[in-house]
C-alpha positions as CSV (number, residue, x, y, z in Angstrom):
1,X,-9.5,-10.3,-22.4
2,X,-7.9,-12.0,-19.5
3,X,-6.8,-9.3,-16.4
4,X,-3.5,-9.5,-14.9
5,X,-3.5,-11.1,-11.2
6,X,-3.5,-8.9,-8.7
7,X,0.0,-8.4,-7.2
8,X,1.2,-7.1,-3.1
9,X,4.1,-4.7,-2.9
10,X,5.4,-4.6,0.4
11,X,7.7,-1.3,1.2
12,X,9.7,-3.2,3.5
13,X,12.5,-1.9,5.5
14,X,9.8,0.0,7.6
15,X,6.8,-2.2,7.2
16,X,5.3,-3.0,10.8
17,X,3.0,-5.8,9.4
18,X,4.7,-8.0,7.0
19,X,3.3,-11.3,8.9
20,X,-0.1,-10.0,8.4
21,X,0.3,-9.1,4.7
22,X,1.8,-12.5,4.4
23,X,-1.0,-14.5,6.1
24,X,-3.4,-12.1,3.6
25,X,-1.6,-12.8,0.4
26,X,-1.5,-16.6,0.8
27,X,-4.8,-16.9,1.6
28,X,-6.1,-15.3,-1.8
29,X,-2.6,-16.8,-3.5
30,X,-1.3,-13.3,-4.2
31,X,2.0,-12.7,-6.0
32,X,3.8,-10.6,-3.1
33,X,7.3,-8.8,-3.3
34,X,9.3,-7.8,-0.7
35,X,11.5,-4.4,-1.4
36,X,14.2,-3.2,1.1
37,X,17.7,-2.4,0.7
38,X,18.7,-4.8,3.2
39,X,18.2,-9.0,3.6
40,X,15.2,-9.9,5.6
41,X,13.4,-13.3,6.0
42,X,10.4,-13.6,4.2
43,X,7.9,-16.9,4.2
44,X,9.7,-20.0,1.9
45,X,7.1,-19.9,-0.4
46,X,7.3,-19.2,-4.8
47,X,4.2,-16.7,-4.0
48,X,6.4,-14.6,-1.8
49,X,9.9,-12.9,-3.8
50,X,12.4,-11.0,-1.9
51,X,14.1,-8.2,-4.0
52,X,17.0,-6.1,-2.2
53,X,17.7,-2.8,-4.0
54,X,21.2,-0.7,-3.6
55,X,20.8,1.4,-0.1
56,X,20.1,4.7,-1.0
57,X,17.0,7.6,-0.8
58,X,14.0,6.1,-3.2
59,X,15.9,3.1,-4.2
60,X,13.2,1.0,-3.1
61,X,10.1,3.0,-3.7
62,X,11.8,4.1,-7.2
63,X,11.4,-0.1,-7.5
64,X,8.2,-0.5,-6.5
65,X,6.5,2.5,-9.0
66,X,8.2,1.2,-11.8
67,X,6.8,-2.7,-11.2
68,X,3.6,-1.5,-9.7
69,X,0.4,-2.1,-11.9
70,X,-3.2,-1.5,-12.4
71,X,-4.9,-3.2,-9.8
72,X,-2.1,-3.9,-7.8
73,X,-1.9,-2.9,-3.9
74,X,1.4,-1.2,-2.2
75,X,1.8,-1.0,1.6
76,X,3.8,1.8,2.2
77,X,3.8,4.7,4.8
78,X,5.5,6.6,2.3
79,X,3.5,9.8,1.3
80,X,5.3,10.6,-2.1
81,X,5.8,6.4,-3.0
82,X,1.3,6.0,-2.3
83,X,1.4,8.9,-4.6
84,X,3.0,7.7,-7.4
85,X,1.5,4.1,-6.9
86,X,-1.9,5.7,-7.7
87,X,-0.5,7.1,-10.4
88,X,0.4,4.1,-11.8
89,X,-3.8,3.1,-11.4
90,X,-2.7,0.8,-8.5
91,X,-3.9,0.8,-4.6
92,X,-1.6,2.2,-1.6
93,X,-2.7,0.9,1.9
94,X,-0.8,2.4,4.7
95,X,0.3,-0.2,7.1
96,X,-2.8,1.0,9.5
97,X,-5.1,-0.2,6.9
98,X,-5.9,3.3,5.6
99,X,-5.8,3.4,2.0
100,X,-4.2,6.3,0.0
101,X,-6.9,7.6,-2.2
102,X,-6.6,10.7,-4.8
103,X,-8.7,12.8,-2.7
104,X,-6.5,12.5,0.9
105,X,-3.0,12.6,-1.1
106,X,-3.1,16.4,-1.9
107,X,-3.1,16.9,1.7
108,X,-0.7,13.7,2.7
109,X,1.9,15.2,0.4
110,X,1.7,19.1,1.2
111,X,1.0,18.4,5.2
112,X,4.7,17.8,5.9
113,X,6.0,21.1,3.4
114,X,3.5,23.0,5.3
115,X,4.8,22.2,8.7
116,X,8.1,22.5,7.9
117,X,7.0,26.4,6.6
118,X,5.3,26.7,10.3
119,X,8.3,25.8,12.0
120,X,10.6,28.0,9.8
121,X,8.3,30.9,10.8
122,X,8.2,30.1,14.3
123,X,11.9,29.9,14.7
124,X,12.3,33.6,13.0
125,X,10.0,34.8,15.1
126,X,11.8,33.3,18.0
127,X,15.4,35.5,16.9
């Protein structure tokens, strides 16, 4: 049974290290797309395909987790996106290097509800 070739996803409107991703994907030949809403230059090469999605919350990570794969990697820094890639049986790197993994998600996802609840609480306290 042949496996599918490993694909990069590249959450790219915030994405501090699309050169490096680039350099990384082209030295193992790596299928990479490039998501934003918004035109950006990307390396001429057919291993490296800019897609621009409609501007709009999710438009881009709503791209990404339906394309994502098994065995494919995302680089995001978006929480709720690395969730759903995993989902999907792919990888989520944050642009750090720090990969998403189903045991540090839980906390990724409920860290920013739960300081939103602290600073609710603080501010009624404050009244």
């Amino acid at each position: 049974m042949d496996q599918k070739p490993i694909e990069l996803f590249i959450d790219a409107d915030a994405c501090p290290v699309k050169d490096e991703v680039y350099k990384v994907a082209q030295r193992y030949g790596l299928k990479t797309w490039v998501v934003s809403n918004a035109f950006m230059m990307i390396p001429t090469s057919p291993m490296v395909e800019r897609v621009i999605v409609d501007a709009g919350p999710d438009v881009a990570d709503d791209w990404i987790a339906e394309h994502v794969a098994p065995g494919d990697v995302a680089i995001t820094n978006d929480t709720p996106l690395a969730e759903r890639v995993l989902q999907a049986g792919a990888h989520a790197i944050a642009p750090n290097g720090k990969p998403f993994t189903e045991d540090s998600i839980g906390s990724a996802i409920a860290q920013p509800a739960l300081m939103e609840q602290i600073r609710r609480a603080a501010g009624r306290e404050r009244v």
